[in-house]
C-alpha positions in Angstrom: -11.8 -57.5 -5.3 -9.6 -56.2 -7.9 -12.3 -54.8 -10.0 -13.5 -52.9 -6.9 -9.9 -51.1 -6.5 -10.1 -50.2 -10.0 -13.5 -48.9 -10.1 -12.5 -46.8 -6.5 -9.0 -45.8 -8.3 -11.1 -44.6 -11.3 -13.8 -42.7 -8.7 -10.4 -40.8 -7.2 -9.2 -39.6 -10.8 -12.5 -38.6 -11.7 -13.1 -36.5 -8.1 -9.6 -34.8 -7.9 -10.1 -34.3 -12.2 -13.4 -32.7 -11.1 -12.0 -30.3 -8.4 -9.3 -29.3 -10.7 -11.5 -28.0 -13.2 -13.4 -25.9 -10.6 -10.1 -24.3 -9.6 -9.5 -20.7 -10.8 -6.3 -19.2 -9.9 -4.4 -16.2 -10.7 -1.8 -16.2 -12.6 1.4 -14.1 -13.1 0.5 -12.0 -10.0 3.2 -9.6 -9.1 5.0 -8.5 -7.3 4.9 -11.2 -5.5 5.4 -10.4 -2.4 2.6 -9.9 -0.1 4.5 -7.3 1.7 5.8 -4.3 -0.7 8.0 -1.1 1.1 7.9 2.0 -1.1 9.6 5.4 -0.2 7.5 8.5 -0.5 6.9 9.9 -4.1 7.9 6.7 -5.4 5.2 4.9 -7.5 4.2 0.7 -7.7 2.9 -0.9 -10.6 1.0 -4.4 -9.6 0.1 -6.9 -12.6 -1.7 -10.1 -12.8 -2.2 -11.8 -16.6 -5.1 -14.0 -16.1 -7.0 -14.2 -19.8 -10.1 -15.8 -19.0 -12.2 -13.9 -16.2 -15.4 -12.0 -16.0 -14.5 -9.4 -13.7 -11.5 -7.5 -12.0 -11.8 -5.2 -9.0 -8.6 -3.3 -7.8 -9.5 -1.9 -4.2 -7.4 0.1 -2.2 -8.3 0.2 1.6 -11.2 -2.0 0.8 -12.2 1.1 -1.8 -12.5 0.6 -5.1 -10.2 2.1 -7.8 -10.4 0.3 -10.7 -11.9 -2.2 -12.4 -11.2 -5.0 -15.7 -7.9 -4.3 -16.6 -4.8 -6.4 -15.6 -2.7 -3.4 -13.6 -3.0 -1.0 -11.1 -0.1 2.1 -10.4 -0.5 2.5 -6.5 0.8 6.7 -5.8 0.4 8.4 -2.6 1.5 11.3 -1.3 1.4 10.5 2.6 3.3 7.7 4.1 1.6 5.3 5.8 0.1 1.6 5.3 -1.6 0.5 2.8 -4.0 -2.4 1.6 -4.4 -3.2 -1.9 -6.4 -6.3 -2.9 -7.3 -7.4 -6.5 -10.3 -10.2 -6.7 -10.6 -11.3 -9.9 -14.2 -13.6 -11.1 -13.9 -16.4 -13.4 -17.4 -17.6 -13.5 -18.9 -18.8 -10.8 -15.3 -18.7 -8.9 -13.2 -16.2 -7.1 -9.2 -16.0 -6.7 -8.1 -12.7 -4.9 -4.5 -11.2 -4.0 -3.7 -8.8 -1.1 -0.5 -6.8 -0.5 0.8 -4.6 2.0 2.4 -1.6 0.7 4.4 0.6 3.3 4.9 4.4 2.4 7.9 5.5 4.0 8.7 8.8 5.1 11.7 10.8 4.9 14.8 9.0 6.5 14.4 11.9 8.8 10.5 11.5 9.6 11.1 8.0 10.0 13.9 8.1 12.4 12.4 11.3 14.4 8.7 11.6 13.6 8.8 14.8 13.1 7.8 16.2 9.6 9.1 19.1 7.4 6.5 21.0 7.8 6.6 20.8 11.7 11.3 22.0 11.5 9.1 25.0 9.4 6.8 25.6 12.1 9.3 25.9 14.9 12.1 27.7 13.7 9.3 30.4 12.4 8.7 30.4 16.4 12.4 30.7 17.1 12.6 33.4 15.0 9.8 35.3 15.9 10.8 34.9 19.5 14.9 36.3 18.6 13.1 39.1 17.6 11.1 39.3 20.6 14.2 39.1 22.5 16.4 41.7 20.1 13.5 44.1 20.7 13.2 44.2 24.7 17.0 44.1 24.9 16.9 47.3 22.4 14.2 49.0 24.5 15.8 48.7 27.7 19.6 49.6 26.5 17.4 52.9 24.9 15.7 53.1 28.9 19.3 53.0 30.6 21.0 55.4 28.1 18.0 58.1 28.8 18.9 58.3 32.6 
């Protein structure tokens, strides 16, 4: 009976020693957080340090930007919400990372939704129609002074 424990301790070691050494995990993955905020013409470096792989793919909205190098700078120009995954290949294993990365807007576009461009747009209107205004108000003070 005793030999039997030992032989099924010995079968346990040698299983979870096994799975261990079919493990590939990344390693020195940052940021970590799997959710990263940004404001708008800021830039994010992301890093992992794994040594030993065969291949690295960087993709950006399930695109891909780059490819076997440890690193990635993440720039935008439009805010929005981002997905940036990196799957790294170690043999016949896979480990992968995804994060989140939220573009904020201008405090102002944030808090109103309206853009820049948009305040541009309509006080070109406003202005367009004071002229309007000034113009009709000019012709018909010229209309009364005639009489």
């Amino acid at each position: 009976m005793r030999f039997a424990g030992i032989f099924f301790v010995l079968g346990v070691l040698f299983v979870v020693s096994f799975v261990n050494s079919l493990s590939f995990n990344l390693v020195g993955v940052y940021p970590e957080n799997e959710v990263v905020s940004i404001n708008l013409g800021e830039n994010q470096t992301f890093t992992i340090q794994n040594n030993s792989y065969n291949q690295i793919e960087w993709r950006l909205d399930n695109k891909l930007v780059a490819e076997n190098v440890l690193s990635f700078k993440f720039e935008t120009n439009e805010s929005g919400v981002y997905s940036l995954r990196v799957n790294v290949v170690g043999g016949d294993l896979i480990d992968l990372k995804s994060w989140s990365v939220i573009v904020k807007g201008s405090i102002f576009e944030e808090r109103t939704g309206i853009s820049w461009g948009e305040i541009v747009f309509y006080m070109i209107v406003a202005i367009i129609l004071i002229i309007i205004f000034l113009v009709v108000r000019l012709f018909i003070l010229e209309k009364r002074e005639s009489f």
